[in-house]
C-alpha positions as CSV (number, residue, x, y, z in Angstrom):
1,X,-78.7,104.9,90.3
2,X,-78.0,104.5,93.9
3,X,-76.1,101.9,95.2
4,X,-77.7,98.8,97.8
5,X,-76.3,100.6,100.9
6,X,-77.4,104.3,99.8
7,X,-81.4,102.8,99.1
8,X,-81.1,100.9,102.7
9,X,-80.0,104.0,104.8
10,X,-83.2,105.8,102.4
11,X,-85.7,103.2,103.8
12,X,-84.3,103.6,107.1
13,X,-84.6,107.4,106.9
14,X,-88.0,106.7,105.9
15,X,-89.0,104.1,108.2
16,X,-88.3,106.5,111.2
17,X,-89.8,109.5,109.6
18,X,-93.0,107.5,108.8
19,X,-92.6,106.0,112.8
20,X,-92.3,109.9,113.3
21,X,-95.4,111.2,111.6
22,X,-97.5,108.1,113.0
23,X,-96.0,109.3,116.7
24,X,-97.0,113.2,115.8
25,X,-100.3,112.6,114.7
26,X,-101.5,110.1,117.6
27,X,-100.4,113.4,119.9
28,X,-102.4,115.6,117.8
29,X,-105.4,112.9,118.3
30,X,-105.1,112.9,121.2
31,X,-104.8,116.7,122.2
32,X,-108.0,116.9,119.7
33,X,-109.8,114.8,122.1
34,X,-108.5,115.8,125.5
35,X,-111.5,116.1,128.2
36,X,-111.5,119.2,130.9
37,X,-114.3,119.1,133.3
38,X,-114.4,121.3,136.2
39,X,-117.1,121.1,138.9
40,X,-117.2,124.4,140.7
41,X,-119.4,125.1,144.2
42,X,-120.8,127.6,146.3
43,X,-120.6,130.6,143.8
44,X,-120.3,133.9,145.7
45,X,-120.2,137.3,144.6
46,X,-122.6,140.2,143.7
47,X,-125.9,142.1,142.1
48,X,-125.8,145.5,141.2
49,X,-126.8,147.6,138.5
50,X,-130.3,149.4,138.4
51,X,-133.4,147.4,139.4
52,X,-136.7,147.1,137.1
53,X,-139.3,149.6,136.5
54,X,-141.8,147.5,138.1
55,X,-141.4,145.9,141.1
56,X,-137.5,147.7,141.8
57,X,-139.3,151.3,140.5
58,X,-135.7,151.5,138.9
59,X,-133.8,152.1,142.2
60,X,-129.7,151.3,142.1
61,X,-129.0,147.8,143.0
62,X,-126.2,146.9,144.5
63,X,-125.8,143.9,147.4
64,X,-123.7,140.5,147.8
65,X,-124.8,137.5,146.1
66,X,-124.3,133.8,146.0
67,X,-125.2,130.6,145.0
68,X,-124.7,128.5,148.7
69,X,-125.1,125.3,147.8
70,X,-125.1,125.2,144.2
71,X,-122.7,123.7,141.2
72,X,-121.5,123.9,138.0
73,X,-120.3,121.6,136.3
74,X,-118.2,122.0,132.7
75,X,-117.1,119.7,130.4
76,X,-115.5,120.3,127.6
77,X,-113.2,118.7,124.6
78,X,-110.2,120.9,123.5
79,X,-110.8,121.8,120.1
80,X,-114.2,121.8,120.4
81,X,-116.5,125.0,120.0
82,X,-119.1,123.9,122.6
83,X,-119.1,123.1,126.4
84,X,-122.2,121.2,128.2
85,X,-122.3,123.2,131.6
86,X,-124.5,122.2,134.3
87,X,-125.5,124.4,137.1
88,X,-127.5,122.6,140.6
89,X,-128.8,124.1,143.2
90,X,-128.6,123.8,146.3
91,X,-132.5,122.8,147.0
92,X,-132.3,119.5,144.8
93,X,-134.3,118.8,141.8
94,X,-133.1,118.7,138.6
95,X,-129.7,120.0,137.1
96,X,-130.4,122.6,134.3
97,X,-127.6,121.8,131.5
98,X,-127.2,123.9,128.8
99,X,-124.9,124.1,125.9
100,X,-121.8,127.4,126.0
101,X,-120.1,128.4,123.0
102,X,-116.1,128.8,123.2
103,X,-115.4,132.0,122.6
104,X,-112.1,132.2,123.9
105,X,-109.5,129.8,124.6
106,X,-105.7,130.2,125.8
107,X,-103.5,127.8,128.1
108,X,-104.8,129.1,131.2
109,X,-108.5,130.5,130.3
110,X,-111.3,129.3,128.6
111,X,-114.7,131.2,128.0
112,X,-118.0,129.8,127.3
113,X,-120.9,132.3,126.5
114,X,-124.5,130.6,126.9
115,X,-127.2,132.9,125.6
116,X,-131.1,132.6,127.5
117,X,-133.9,134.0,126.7
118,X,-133.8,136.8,129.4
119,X,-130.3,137.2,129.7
120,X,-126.8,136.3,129.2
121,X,-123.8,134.5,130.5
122,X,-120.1,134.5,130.4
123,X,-118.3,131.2,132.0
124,X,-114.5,132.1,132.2
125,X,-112.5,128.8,133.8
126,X,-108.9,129.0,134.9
127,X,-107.2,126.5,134.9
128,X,-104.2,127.3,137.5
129,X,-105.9,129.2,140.1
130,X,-109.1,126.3,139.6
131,X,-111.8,129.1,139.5
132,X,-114.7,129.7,137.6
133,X,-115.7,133.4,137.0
134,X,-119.6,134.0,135.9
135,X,-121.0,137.2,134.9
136,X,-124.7,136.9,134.4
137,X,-126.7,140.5,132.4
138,X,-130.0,141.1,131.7
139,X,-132.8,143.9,131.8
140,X,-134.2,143.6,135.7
141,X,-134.0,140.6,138.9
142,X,-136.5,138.2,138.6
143,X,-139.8,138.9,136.8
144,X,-138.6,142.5,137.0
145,X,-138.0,143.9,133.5
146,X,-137.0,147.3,132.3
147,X,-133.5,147.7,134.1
148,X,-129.9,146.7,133.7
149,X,-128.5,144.6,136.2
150,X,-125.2,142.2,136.4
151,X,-124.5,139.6,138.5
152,X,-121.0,138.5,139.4
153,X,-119.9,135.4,140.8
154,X,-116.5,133.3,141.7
155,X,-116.3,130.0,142.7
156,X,-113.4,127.3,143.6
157,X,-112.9,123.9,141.1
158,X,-111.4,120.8,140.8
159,X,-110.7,120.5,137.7
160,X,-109.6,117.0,136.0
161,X,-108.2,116.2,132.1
162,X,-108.4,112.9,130.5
């Protein structure tokens, strides 16, 4: 049986470590929930690869590219598996958003892979540097199918977390 004094220094011991656990888990709440969105412009970089067999006759590809004018825009909640990411263009109209799948995620990275009917892309944000790396493949530019062509692109962020 434990004395008055012994059962009040318990409760105090468990006071704080229930104050404790309450303090941990609102953190871990809170990371859960944490907000990154980037908005990265005026994506440069390059096309290469081979052209299509119909309007390129399959002839090497390989020339700067860029997006002058044109955004992204990511936002994402840690812990989450999907990012909405948003890409304008320069000309105006409407934003095209589409849904990327995490598929890799460290303290200074994160990858998004979005999957389109006629090709592929890999989003790869970094968080120090503030850029956004996109690698686009598919089969031919344009309406151009039947060859294999990359496009590669870098572009400067802000990025905020809430």
């Amino acid at each position: 049986m434990l004395s008055n004094t012994a059962l009040a220094l318990k409760e105090k011991v468990m006071c704080r470590f229930s104050l404790f656990l309450a303090a941990l888990m609102g953190l871990l709440h809170v990371t859960a929930a944490h907000a990154v969105t980037a908005v990265c412009k005026e994506p440069t970089g390059r096309i290469f690869g081979v052209h299509g067999t119909v309007l390129g006759k399959g002839k090497v590809l390989d020339e700067p590219d860029g997006m002058k004018g044109g955004m992204f825009t990511i936002v994402w909640n840690r812990g989450q598996k999907q990012a909405q990411i948003t890409s304008q263009g320069s000309g105006g109209g409407e934003p095209m958003t589409d849904t990327g799948i995490r598929v890799f995620e460290s303290d200074e990275q994160i990858s998004f892979l979005v999957v389109y009917p006629s090709s592929v892309w890999l989003y790869s944000l970094y968080r120090k540097p503030k850029l956004l790396l996109m690698t686009a493949h598919n089969n031919g530019a344009s309406i151009d199918a039947g060859g294999a062509v990359v496009k590669s692109f870098k572009a400067s962020c802000e990025i905020s977390e809430s």
